[in-house]
C-alpha positions, 0 to 999 in steps of 0.5 A: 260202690255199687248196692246189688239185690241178693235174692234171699235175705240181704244185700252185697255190696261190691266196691268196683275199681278198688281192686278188692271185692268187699261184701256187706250185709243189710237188711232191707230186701223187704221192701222188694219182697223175697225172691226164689233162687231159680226164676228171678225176674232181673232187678226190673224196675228201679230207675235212676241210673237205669234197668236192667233185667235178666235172669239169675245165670251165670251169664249177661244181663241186658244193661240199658243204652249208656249203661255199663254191662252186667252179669248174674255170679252165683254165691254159693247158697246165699243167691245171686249176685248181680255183678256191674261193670265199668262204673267209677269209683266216686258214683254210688247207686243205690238198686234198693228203691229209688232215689228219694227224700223219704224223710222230708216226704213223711206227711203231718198226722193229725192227731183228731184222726183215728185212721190215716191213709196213704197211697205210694206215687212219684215217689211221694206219701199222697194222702187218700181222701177219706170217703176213698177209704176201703178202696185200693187199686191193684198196681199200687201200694198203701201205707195205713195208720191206726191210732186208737181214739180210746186209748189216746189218752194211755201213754204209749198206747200202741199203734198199727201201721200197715204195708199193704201190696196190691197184687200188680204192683211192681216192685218199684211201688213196693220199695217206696212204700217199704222204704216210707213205713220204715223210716214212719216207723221210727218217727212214730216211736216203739209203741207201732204194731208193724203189719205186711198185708197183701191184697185179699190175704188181710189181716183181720186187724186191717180188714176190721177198719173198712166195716162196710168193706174193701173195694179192690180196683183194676189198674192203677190210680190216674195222675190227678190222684182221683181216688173215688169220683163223687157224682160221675154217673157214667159208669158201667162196672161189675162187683164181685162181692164175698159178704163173709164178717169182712166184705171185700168186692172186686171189679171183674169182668162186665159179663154173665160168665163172671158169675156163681152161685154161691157169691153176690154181684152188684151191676153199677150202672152209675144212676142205679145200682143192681144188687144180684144175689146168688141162690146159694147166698146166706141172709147175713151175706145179703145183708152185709152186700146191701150195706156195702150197696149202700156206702157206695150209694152213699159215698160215690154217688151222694145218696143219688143212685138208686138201689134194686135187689134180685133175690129171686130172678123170677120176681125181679124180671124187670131188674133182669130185663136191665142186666141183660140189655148190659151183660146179654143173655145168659147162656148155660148155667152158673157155676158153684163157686169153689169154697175160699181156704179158711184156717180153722182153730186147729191149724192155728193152733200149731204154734212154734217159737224160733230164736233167731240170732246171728252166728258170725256172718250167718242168720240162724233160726232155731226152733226153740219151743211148742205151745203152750208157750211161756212168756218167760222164753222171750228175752229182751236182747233177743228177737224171735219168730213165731209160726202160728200154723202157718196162718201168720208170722210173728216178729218180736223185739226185744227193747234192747235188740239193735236197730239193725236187727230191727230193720231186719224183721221183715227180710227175716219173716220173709226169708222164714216164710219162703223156707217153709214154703208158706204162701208169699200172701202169708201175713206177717206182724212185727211187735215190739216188747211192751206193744204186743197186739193182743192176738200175740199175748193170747199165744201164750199160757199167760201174760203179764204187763207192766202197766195193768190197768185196773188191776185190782179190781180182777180176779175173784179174791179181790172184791173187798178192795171195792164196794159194790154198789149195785147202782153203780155197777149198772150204771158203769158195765165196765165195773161189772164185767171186769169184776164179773159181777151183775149185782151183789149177789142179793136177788131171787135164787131157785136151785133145782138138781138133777134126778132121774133126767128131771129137775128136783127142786131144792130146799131153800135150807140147803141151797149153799149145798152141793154135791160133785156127783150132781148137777145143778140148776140157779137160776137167779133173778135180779132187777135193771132199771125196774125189770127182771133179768135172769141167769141161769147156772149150769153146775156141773159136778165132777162126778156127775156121769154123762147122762145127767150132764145130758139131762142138766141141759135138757132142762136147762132148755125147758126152763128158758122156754118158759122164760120165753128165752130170756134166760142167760145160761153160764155153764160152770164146771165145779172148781171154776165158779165165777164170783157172782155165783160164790156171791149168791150163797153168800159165803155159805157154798158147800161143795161135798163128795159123792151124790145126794138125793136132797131129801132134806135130811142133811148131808150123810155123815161118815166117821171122818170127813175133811173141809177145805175152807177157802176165802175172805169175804161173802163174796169169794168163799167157798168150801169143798170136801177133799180126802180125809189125809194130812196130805191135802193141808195147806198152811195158807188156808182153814181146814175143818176135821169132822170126827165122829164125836168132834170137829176141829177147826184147824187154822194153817200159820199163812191165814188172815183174820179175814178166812177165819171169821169166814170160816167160823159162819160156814162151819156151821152148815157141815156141822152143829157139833162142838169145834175146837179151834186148833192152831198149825203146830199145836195139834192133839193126837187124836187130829193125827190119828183121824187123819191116818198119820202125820204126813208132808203138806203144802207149808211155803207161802202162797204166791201172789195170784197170777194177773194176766194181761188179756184184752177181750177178743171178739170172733164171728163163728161159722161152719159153712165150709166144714170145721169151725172157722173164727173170724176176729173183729178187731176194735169191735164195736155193739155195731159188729153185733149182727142178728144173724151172727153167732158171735164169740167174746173170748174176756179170758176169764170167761167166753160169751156166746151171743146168738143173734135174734135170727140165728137162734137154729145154731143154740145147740152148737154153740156152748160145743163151739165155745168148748172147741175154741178152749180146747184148740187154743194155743195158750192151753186154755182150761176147759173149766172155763165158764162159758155164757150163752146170751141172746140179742136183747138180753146182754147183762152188764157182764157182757156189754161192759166189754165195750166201749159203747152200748147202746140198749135201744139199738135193736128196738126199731132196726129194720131186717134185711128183708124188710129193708129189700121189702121197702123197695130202697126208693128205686122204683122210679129208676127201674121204669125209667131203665125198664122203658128204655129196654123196651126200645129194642127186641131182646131176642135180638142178642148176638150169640156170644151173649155180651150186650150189643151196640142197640142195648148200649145205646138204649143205656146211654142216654139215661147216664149222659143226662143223669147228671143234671136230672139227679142235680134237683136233689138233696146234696151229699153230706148236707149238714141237719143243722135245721134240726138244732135250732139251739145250743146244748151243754155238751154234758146233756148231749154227751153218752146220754140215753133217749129218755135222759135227753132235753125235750126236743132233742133229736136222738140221731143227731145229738151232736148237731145241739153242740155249739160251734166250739165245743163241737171242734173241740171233741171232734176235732173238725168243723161240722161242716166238715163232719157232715161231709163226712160219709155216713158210715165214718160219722156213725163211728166217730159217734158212737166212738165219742158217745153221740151215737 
C-alpha cells in the first residue's frame, strides 16, 4: 500500500497490485501545508524510497533511478492524485514525512522552565539554547512550548504550543515539525492551546515571549547546531529592525540600499554595534531598537560590543564615517518604507461561526452564526471554525469530538483559509473545550467556566460576602481590582454639576442626589501609605444634552490641572456605576428624572413619582426614579409611590430583609412624609389609581447574576497608519508598560487607559479610542462601560492588582531614551579606534557603485581579527554578584518585599543572590551559577515572575 499527497484537505491510499483501487481518507496534510489545485510543485522533498517531482497533469512525473514511474490522475474536484507504479504488494511507503521515531524522539520538559524551545533537524527535536531564544533561521521549523509559571499550581492550566514555519523551509522540515507537535500534543494532555505561526505573521501570544524581540536569520542552521555564537567578534551583517510593541529584526543586504526612512537599522560589526535610526522613527521605536541593541550586546557579545546611536547624520559623523567605509557612499536619497497592513478593530470585528462536520465521505463547513456570538452555539460533540475577519482562524473541539476530527483541525483550518482566499500566513489556534485562550472567550457576548476562580468576590452585588478591609485592599491590589474597589468608600467627596459649561458646586446635603438631565463631577480623595490619591468621576446623565457632556470634560480637564495631573478620571454613564461610586454615597445614591439647578431647595415634587430601590447593603444600593405605572414593578425589588398626601413602601414577595432595611434609610432622602409599608398582593385602591391602573409586571424570580469568565487583556494603542490599530501583549507584565505608550486594559467590567508620562499629547484621543474599542468589539459590548484614564505614576489598586507584580518605585530612577543615547552607551573608545582606522585611507576613493572596496574592508579587519583577545581583559558574561551577598537571608525577607521593608544592606537589585544555595534551587529551579548565566533580560523575567525584581 502506497500513501499518496492529495493537494487539498486528505490523503488517498492506493493498494497497488491487489487488483482493487481502495481509497482512504486521513487528516494530516497540515504538516505539509495546503496546496492550490493548479501549480503544485510534485511531492519534492520527502526521502526514503526516493523523490519525485512534477506538476499536477494528467502526465508523467520524473521517479528517481530505481524508482518506479509515476503519474498525476485527476479525482474530480478532490485534487490530484499521484499514481505509483511497479511497487510490491508487502512494501508500505509513507509520502507524509519521513521515516522516523517521533515518539521516542519527544524530549524531556523540565518543569522549573516556563518557555521551551525546539528546532527540527535530522529528523530530531534539538532543544534551542536559551540565550538563542528570539532568534530563527528561515530554512528551519520550530517547535514552542508555553507553560505559565503563575498558573503552575492551577490544575489543568492551559498551555501553548506553537508550530512555527520559517519562509524557506521546505516542505520536508515542515512535515517533521508537524508530525513532533502532533504527537507532543497528545503527550502533553487536553489543556494545550495549539497555534500555526508563520515568519513575520506571528501571533501576538508567540510574539509576547521574546520581549526584546525576534531575530529572523538567512540560511539555515549549521550541523554543530550553533544557534548564537557567544563572543565571535568576526562579524559583518545589517538588521533591518521594525520597533512596533513587538520587535522583530531581519538580516538583509550589507548595503545603503537596503535602507528607509521610516524603520531602524543596526550595522554589527562584531566589537561595535551601529544603531541607525531612520528620520521618520518615533522615540517609543528607538527605544524599543536600542533594547533589542542591547540583548544582542548582552547575549551575543557578553557585555563586550560597545553600542553607538545615529539619531542625526549630522551630529554622529564620526559613526557615519565607519558605516560608509562598511556600506560605501551613499548614492541618492532613502526611501520611505511602504506602511506594513495592520488589522484594525473593524476588521476584526467581522466575526463567523462554522459548524463543521461530515456528510458521508465529504467535510461540509456551514456558516452557522455572526456576532455577537453565544456560547450556548458550541456543542461538545461537535467541532467548529471561527473567522475573525480573516486576521485569524479558530478551531474548537468539543471534549467529546473524535481523535480523528481532532488531528483534523489544522488540515481543516487550512483547507478553510485557502477557500476563502486568505493569505496562507494567516494564523490559525486550535482550542480545546475548557482551554480557550481568552482571546477566544472575548468573541463571544459571554463566557461562563466551569472553574472560576474567585467568583464570589465579582460583580457589584456581592461585597457582603467580604469584609473590606482597607489595609488589606492596599496591600493585596488583587482584592481591589477584582472587587474594583480602592477603599471603603470613606474619604473626602466634593461633587460639582454642570451649569451653563461651568462647574457648580453641590451642597454637601444633597451629594447622594443626582439627576438624568445633568452632569456630574466626584472627585474623591482617599489615602495610600500617607499620601493623597484621587479619582475624579465623570457622571453622564442619560438626558444630559451634548453640550454639557462637552462642557462636563472641559472641567474635568481644568481640575486635574489643578491637581497637577494627579487625577484618575472614570467616565460613567448613568445606570453602569462601578461599586466604588455606589459605596461613596453610602447607599443613600438617588438618581431623579429630568434636571435641577441645586439650589438647595430640594428636588421639585410632582403629584406622583415612583422609586426603584434596588440593593442590599451601603456599598451596592442605589435608587432611580422610573415611570409612574404599575407597569415598571418587579416583584424582586421595593418600590416607593410617592403621592401628593402619601408615600408608599411597596415590597415585591422576592425581596430579602437585606433591600428592605436598606430601603427604609433611603426613603428618607426622596420623602419626609409618612410611608405605609405595603405588601405585594395587599395593596389598597388608592396605590392603583396613583399608578393609573393595575397592569402586567416582571413577577418570575430573578435569575442568578450572570458571572462571565474573562481574563484581562492588555493592548498597545496606535494610530500611525490610519484607524486605531490594537496591538495585544499577552502575559503582560508592569515591564510591557512603556512611558511612551498608550496602553488599553480591557478587565471586561471596566477598560483602563494608561497614558505613559511621555505620551500625554494623545489624553484627548484616548477615553474616544477606549469608546471605539466598545463599539467595535465582536462580543457587542455595552458602550456604558466605565472607562478609567491613568497616568504613569498614578495607578490605583484597581488597576495594578491585574498584574502579577508591581513594582511602585520602577519609574523613580528610570532612565528615557535620551538620556540613555545621551550617556554615550560607553562606546566612546570603540568609535576612536574605529574612526582612526578609516582615517587610514581617503574616502573619496569609493568605487561608484557605492559598496565598500578592498582598502575600507582591510581598514576593519584588523580590529575584528584581534578583538577577541583585546576584549578578554574584561568582565566576563554572566558573572554571577555573589560579592554583593556576602551572607544568607530567609527567603520570606527577600521574597515580594519593598525597598524600605528589605534588611539593612540588601542590595534591592539583586535580593535573590541573599538566598542560600538551597532555597535559591528550590524557587527557581537552578543553580545560581546557572541563573546568572543567564541573559539579562530572561533573569529580570524570572524575577519579577517570583518576586525578586
Amino acid at each position: 500500500m502506497t500513501y499518496i499527497a492529495l493537494p487539498e484537505r486528505c490523503y488517498v491510499f492506493i493498494a497497488e497490485n491487489s487488483g482493487n483501487s481502495e481509497k482512504y481518507t486521513g487528516n494530516t496534510i497540515w504538516t505539509l501545508g495546503v496546496f492550490p489545485k493548479a501549480g503544485v510543485p510534485g511531492i519534492q522533498g520527502f526521502r526514503d524510497p526516493g523523490h519525485w517531482s512534477g506538476s499536477p497533469g494528467p502526465g508523467p512525473v520524473r521517479a528517481p533511478e530505481g524508482r518506479p514511474s509515476a503519474t498525476w490522475d485527476p479525482v474530480s474536484t478532490r485534487g490530484n492524485i499521484l499514481h505509483l507504479s511497479g511497487r510490491d504488494s508487502d512494501e508500505t511507503w509513507d509520502t507524509r514525512t519521513p521515516r522516523m521515531d517521533t515518539n521516542r524522539g519527544l524530549p524531556a520538559i523540565e518543569s522549573h522552565r516556563d518557555l521551551h524551545i525546539w528546532i527540527t533537524e535530522n529528523l530530531k527535536m534539538v532543544p534551542v539554547p536559551e540565550r538563542a531564544y528570539g532568534n530563527f533561521f528561515e530554512e528551519h521549523c520550530y517547535i514552542v512550548l508555553h507553560v505559565p509559571q503563575s498558573l503552575k499550581a492551577t490544575s489543568g492550566a492551559p498551555k501553548d504550543l506553537h508550530y512555527w514555519v520559517g519562509k524557506e523551509a521546505g516542505m520536508e522540515a515542515q512535515g517533521t515539525a508537524g508530525s513532533f507537535v502532533q504527537h507532543l500534543q497528545e503527550a502533553l494532555g487536553g489543556a494545550t492551546v495549539q497555534h500555526r505561526e508563520a515568519q513575520g505573521h506571528e501571533s501576538a501570544c508567540f510574539r509576547s515571549y521574546f520581549r526584546p524581540g525576534i531575530i529572523y536569520r538567512k540560511g539555515g542552521l549549521a550541523s554543530a547546531l550553533k544557534h548564537v555564537e557567544t563572543n565571535v567578534y568576526n562579524i559583518q551583517r545589517l538588521l533591518h529592525i521594525r520597533a512596533g510593541k513587538h520587535v522583530s529584526a531581519s538580516e538583509v543586504e550589507l548595503s545603503w540600499h537596503s535602507f528607509n526612512k521610516s524603520d531602524i537599522f543596526l550595522l554589527d560589526l562584531g566589537k561595535m554595534l551601529i544603531q541607525w535610526n531612520g528620520p521618520k522613527t518615533s522615540t517609543a521605536e528607538k527605544a524599543r531598537g536600542l533594547a533589542l541593541t542591547r540583548s544582542l550586546q548582552d547575549r551575543e557579545r557578553g557585555g563586550r560590543a560597545q553600542i553607538g546611536v545615529v539619531d542625526d547624520e549630522t551630529e554622529a559623523t564620526d559613526l557615519m564615517q565607519i558605516m560608509e567605509a562598511v556600506l560605501g557612499c551613499r548614492v541618492g536619497n532613502l526611501h520611505t518604507a511602504m506602511p506594513s497592513k495592520s488589522t484594525d478593530q473593524l476588521q476584526k470585528a467581522n466575526v463567523r461561526l462554522y459548524h463543521v462536520y461530515e456528510k458521508g465521505k465529504d467535510v461540509v463547513i456551514q456558516e452557522l452564526s455572526t456576532c455577537p456570538l453565544a456560547q450556548d452555539l458550541l456543542q461538545e460533540e461537535d467541532c467548529y471554525i471561527l473567522d475573525q475577519g480573516g486576521f485569524k482562524i479558530y478551531v474548537w473541539q468539543g471534549r467529546m469530538t473524535s481523535l480523528q476530527e481532532k488531528k483534523a483541525a489544522f488540515s481543516r483550518a487550512l483547507g478553510f483559509i485557502q477557500a476563502k482566499g486568505y493569505p496562507s500566513y494567516t494564523n490559525v489556534e486550535v482550542v480545546d473545550e475548557g482551554a480557550e485562550s481568552a482571546a477566544f472567550k472575548q468573541l463571544f457576548r459571554s463566557w461562563s467556566g466551569e472553574q472560576r476562580k474567585n467568583k464570589h468576590l465579582r460583580g457589584t452585588g456581592k461585597l457582603l460576602q467580604v469584609k473590606l478591609d482597607v489595609g488589606k485592599l492596599h496591600s493585596h491590589p488583587e482584592l481591589a481590582a477584582q472587587l474594583r474597589m480602592v477603599d471603603d468608600g470613606s474619604g473626602k467627596v466634593e461633587v460639582w454639576y454642570i451649569q451653563d459649561s461651568r462647574r457648580q458646586p453641590v451642597n454637601p446635603m444633597h451629594h447622594g442626589q443626582l439627576c438624568a438631565g445633568n452632569c456630574y463631577l466626584v472627585l474623591y480623595t482617599y489615602q495610600k501609605m500617607g499620601l493623597d490619591q484621587y479619582i475624579l468621576y465623570l457622571w453622564q446623565g442619560l438626558q444630559a444634552t451634548a453640550h454639557e457632556i462637552k462642557a462636563l470634560k472641559g472641567n474635568a480637564e481644568e481640575l486635574d490641572l489643578q491637581y497637577h495631573g494627579a487625577l484618575v478620571q472614570e467616565h460613567v454613564t448613568m445606570g453602569s456605576e462601578p461599586p466604588h461610586f455606589l459605596a461613596i454615597f453610602q447607599g443613600q445614591l438617588v438618581i431623579f428624572q429630568g434636571s435641577t439647578g441645586h439650589n438647595g431647595k430640594g428636588q421639585p415634587e410632582s403629584a406622583t413619582r415612583l422609586f426603584h430601590v434596588r440593593g442590599t447593603d451601603s456599598y451596592n444600593t442605589w435608587t432611580l426614579e422610573v415611570p409612574a405605572r404599575a407597569s415598571a414593578l418587579s416583584s424582586n425589588d421595593i418600590f416607593l409611590l410617592a403621592t401628593a398626601g402619601l408615600c408608599y413602601l411597596w415590597f415585591g414577595k422576592g425581596c430579602s430583609g437585606d433591600q428592605r432595611e436598606m430601603a427604609r434609610t433611603v426613603v428618607t432622602v426622596i420623602s419626609r412624609k409618612d410611608k405605609e409599608m405595603v405588601l405585594e398582593g395587599q395593596e389598597p385602591p388608592h396605590f392603583w389609581e396613583a399608578l393609573g391602573g393595575r397592569a402586567p409586571y416582571p413577577s418570575s424570580k430573578r435569575l442568578p447574576e450572570d458571572v462571565s469568565d474573562f481574563q484581562p487583556r492588555l493592548f498597545e494603542c496606535s494610530i500611525q497608519t490610519g484607524p486605531l490599530v490594537l496591538t495585544e501583549v499577552v502575559f503582560f507584565s508592569q515591564e510591557d508598560l512603556d512611558k511612551y505608550d498608550v496602553m488599553l486594559l480591557d478587565t471586561w467590567e471596566e477598560i483602563f487607559l494608561w497614558l505613559g508620562s511621555a505620551a500625554s499629547e494623545w489624553k484627548q484621543e484616548a477615553v474616544a479610542w477606549g469608546r471605539e474599542y466598545l463599539k467595535t468589539h465582536p462580543a457587542g459590548r455595552s458602550l456604558a462601560t466605565p472607562i478609567v484614564l491613568v497616568k504613569q505614576g498614578h495607578e490605583p489598586p484597581t488597576f495594578t492588582g491585574w498584574f502579577h507584580t508591581w513594582d511602585p518605585y520602577k519609574w523613580t530612577n528610570n532612565q528615557s531614551y535620551e538620556e540613555v543615547v545621551k550617556g554615550g552607551l560607553g562606546a566612546v573608545s570603540a568609535i576612536a579606534e574605529k574612526t582612526a582606522q578609516v582615517s587610514n585611507f581617503r574616502l573619496s576613493r569609493w568605487p561608484r557603485n557605492g559598496r565598500a572596496g578592498p582598502l575600507a574592508l582591510w581598514a576593519l579587519k584588523g580590529s575584528k581579527d584581534s578583538s577577541e583577545n583585546e576584549l578578554e581583559l574584561g568582565p566576563k558574561a554572566g558573572s554571577s554578584p555573589r560579592s554583593v551577598a556576602s551572607r544568607s537571608l530567609p527567603r520570606e525577607q527577600l521574597r515580594h518585599q519593598a525597598v524600605e521593608d528589605l534588611p539593612e544592606g540588601v542590595d534591592p537589585a539583586h535580593k535573590e543572590s541573599y538566598l542560600s544555595d538551597s532555597d535559591f534551587q528550590d524557587i527557581f529551579g537552578k543553580s545560581k551559577e546557572e541563573f546568572y548565566s543567564m541573559a539579562k533580560w530572561r533573569q529580570q523575567q524570572q524575577k519579577k515572575q517570583l518576586g525578586f525584581f
